[in-house]
C-alpha positions as CSV (number, residue, x, y, z in Angstrom):
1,X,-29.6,-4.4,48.8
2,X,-33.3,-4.1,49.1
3,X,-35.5,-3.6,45.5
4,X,-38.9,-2.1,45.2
5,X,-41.4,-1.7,42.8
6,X,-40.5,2.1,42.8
7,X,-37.5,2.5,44.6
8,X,-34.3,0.7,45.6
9,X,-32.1,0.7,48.5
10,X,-28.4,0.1,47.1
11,X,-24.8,0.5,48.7
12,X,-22.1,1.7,46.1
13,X,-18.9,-0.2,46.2
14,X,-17.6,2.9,48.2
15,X,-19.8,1.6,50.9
16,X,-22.8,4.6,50.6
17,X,-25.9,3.8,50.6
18,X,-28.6,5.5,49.3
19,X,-32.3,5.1,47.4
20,X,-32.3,5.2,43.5
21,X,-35.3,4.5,40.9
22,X,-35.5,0.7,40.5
23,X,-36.8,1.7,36.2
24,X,-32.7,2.9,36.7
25,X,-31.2,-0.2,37.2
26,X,-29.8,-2.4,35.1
27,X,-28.7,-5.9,35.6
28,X,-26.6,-6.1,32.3
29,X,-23.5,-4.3,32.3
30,X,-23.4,-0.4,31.1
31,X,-20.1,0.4,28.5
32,X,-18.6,3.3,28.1
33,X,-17.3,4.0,24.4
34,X,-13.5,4.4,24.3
35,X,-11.1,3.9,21.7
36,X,-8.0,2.1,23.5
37,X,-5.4,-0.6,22.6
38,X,-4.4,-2.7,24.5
39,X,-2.4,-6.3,24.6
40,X,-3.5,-9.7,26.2
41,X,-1.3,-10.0,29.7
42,X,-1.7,-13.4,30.5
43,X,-1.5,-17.0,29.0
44,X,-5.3,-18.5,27.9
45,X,-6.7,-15.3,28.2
46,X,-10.3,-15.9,27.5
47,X,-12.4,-13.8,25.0
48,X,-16.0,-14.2,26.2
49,X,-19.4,-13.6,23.7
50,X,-21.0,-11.9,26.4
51,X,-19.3,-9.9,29.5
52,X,-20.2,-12.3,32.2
53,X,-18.0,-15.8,33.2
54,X,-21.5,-17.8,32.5
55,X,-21.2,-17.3,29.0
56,X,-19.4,-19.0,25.6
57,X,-16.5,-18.8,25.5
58,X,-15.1,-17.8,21.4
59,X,-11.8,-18.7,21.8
60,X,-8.2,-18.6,24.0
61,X,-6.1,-15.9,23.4
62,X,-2.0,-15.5,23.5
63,X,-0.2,-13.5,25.3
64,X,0.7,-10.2,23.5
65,X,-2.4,-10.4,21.3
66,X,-3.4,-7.3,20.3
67,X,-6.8,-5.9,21.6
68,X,-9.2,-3.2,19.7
69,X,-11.3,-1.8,22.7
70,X,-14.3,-0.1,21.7
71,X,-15.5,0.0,25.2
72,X,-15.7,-0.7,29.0
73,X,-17.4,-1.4,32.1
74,X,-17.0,-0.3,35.4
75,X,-13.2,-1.2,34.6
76,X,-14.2,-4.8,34.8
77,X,-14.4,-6.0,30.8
78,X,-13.7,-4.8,27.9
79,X,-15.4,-4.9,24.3
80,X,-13.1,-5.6,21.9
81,X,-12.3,-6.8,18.4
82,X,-9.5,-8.6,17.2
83,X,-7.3,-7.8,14.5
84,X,-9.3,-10.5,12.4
85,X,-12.5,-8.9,13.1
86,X,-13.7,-11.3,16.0
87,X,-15.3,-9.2,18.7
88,X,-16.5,-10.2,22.3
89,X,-14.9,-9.3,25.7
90,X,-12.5,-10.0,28.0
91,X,-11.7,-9.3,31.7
92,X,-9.4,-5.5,31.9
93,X,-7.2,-7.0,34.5
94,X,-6.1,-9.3,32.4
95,X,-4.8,-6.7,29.7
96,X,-1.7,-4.2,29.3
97,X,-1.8,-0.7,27.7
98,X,1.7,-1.7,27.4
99,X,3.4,-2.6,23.7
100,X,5.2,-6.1,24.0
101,X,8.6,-6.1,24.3
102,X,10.8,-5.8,21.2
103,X,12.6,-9.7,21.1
104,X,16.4,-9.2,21.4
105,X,17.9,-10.9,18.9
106,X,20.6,-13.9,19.4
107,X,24.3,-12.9,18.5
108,X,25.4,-14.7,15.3
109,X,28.0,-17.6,16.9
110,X,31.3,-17.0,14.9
111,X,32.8,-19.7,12.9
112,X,36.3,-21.2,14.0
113,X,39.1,-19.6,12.4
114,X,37.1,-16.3,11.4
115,X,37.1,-13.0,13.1
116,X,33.5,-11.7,13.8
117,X,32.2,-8.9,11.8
118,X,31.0,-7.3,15.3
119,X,27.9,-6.7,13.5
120,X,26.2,-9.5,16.0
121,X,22.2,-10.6,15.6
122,X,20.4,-12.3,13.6
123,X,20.4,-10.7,9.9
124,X,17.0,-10.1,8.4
125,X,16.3,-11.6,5.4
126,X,15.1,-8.2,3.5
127,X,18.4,-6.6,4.2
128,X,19.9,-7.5,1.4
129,X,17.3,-6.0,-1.2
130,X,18.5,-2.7,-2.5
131,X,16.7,0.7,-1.6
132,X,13.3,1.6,-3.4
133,X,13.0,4.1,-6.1
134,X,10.6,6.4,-4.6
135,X,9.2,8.7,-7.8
136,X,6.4,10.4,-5.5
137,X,2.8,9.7,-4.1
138,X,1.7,7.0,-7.1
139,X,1.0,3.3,-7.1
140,X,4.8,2.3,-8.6
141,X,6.5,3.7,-5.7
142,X,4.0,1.5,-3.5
143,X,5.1,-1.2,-5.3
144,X,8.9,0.2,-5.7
145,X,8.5,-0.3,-1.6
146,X,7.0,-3.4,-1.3
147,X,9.9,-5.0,-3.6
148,X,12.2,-3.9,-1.2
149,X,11.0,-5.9,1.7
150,X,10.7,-9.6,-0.2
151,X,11.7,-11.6,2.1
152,X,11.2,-10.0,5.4
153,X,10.4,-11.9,8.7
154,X,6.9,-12.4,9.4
155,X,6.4,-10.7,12.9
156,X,2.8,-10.3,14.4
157,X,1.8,-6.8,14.6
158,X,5.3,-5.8,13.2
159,X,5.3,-2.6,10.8
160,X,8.7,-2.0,9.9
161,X,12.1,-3.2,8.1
162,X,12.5,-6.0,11.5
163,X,9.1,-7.5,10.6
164,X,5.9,-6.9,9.5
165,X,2.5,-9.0,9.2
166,X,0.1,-8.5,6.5
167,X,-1.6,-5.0,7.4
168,X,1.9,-3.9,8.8
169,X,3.4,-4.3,4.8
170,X,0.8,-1.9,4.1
171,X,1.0,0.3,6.7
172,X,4.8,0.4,5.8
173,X,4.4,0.8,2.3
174,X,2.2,3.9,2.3
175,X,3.7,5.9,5.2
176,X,7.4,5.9,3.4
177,X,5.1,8.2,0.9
178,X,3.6,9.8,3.7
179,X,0.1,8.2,3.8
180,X,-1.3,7.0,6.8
181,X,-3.2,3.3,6.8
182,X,-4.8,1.7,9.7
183,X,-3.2,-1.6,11.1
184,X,-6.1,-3.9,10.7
185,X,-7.5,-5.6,8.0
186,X,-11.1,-5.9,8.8
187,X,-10.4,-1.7,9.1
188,X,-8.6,-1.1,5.8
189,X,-11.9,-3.4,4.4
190,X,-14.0,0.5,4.5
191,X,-11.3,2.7,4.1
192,X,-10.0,4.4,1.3
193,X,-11.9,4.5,-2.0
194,X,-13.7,1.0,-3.2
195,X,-12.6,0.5,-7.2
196,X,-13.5,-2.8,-8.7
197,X,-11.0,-5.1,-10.4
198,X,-11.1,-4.0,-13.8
199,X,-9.7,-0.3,-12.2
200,X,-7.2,-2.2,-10.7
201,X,-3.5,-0.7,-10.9
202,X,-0.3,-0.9,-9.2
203,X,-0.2,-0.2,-5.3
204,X,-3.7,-0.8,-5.1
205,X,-4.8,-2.8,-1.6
206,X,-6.7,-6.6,-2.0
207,X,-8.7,-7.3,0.7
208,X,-9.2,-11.6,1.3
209,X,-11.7,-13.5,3.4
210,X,-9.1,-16.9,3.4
211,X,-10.2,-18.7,6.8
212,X,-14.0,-19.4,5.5
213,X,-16.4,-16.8,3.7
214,X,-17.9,-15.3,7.0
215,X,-17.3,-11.9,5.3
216,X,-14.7,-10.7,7.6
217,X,-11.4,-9.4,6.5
218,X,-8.5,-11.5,7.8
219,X,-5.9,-10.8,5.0
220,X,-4.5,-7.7,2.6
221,X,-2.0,-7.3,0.0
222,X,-0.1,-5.0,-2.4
223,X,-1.5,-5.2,-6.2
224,X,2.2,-5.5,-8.0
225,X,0.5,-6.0,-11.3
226,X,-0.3,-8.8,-13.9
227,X,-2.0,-10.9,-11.3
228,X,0.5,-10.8,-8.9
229,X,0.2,-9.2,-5.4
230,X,2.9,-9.0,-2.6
231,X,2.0,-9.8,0.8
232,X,3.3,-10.7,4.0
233,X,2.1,-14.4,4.2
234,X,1.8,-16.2,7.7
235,X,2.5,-19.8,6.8
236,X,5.7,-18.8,4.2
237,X,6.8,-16.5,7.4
238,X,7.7,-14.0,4.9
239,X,7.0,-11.0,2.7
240,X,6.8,-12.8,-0.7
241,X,4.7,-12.7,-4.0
242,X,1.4,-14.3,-4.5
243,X,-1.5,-14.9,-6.9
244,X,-4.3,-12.2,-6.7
245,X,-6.7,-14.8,-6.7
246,X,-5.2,-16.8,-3.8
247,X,-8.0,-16.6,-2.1
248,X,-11.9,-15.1,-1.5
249,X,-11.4,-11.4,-2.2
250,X,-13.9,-9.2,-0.4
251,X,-13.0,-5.7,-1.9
252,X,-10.2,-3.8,-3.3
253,X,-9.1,-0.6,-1.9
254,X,-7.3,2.6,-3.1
255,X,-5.6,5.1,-1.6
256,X,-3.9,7.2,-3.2
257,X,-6.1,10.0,-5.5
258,X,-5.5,9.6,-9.1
């Protein structure tokens, strides 16, 4: 309300007012460290480089875009990262701590002059892969896994048999051995143990840069051996095999302990 050289008069938003050190106040926006997820509630949501409206503005978001909060102010923005590594912030009101919906899927129409199966919905195309072998903690039953879901629908932020995307195949994989794995690339980037490609063996995690060499992790897959790797690939909409070298490789990762 009124600032001095040595003190200031201010009024809190609950209406007190009250004298506090001027060398105490702070124009720019004070964050409190949290560690919260949280989804994008509204359509266009924008993510901001700095936590004011004046600001750039990085990009639009979609609704149900997942949101890595590392902190927030005043319950006005948050400072997040997305699951490709871009950071910045966006308004809290505009967010839910709520997961999105699971889609229901469509009934399957039944053909004239059949009876229906009952079985209804929309069949997955992994379902038809037979169960892995699972021989223990060790890079073959990684692998032995990551067979089995060939062919399973792309789904953003998915992490089961009904979809996964490409850190969800991985968090998948490793937690049917009982190993946990964060659900973000530019995350599994630091974790684990770093081995370099000549140490490379089966179950082993690639870590790409494929949307333009700014360093940032935006892809992972499964090493399945001899140059190969399986991965759940955005533009095939599938889990499905690919090259090792399909793209800029920032690090390789294991985790399980020899």
């Amino acid at each position: 309300m009124a600032k001095g050289d040595t003190w200031s008069l201010i009024r809190t938003k609950d209406g007190v007012e009250g004298y506090v050190l001027t060398a105490s106040l702070s124009v720019e926006p004070v964050f409190n460290e949290i560690n919260r997820t949280v989804w994008v509630d509204a359509s266009g949501l924008k993510l901001r480089s700095e936590p004011n409206t004046n600001c750039e503005v990085i990009k639009e978001l979609k609704r149900w875009t997942r949101l890595h909060c590392s902190g927030v102010s005043n319950d006005q923005w948050y400072k997040v990262t997305l699951d490709d590594g871009t950071e910045g912030y966006v308004y809290v009101s505009y967010t839910t701590r709520k997961a999105p919906p699971t889609p229901t899927p469509k009934p399957t129409p039944t053909p004239k002059g059949k009876k229906s199966s009952g079985s209804g919905g929309k069949t997955k195309k992994g379902n038809s892969n037979p169960p892995p072998k699972i021989t223990g903690v060790n890079g073959e039953s990684i692998v032995n896994i990551a067979k089995s879901m060939l062919g399973v629908d792309y789904v953003w932020c998915g992490e089961s048999k009904g979809g996964v995307d490409c850190s969800g195949l991985v968090v998948y994989c490793y937690r049917q051995v009982g190993l946990g794995v964060p659900h973000q690339s530019n995350s599994i980037k630091t974790r684990g143990t770093g081995v370099s490609r000549s140490e490379l063996t089966l179950g082993d995690v690639i870590v790409y840069d494929l949307k333009g060499g700014d360093g940032v992790a935006d892809h992972v897959a499964i090493y399945a051996g001899n140059g190969q790797v399986i991965h759940a690939s955005s533009s095939k909409d599938a889990v499905v095999y690919g090259r090792l070298d399909m793209g800029t490789i920032l690090t390789y990762r294991r985790f399980i302990r020899s």
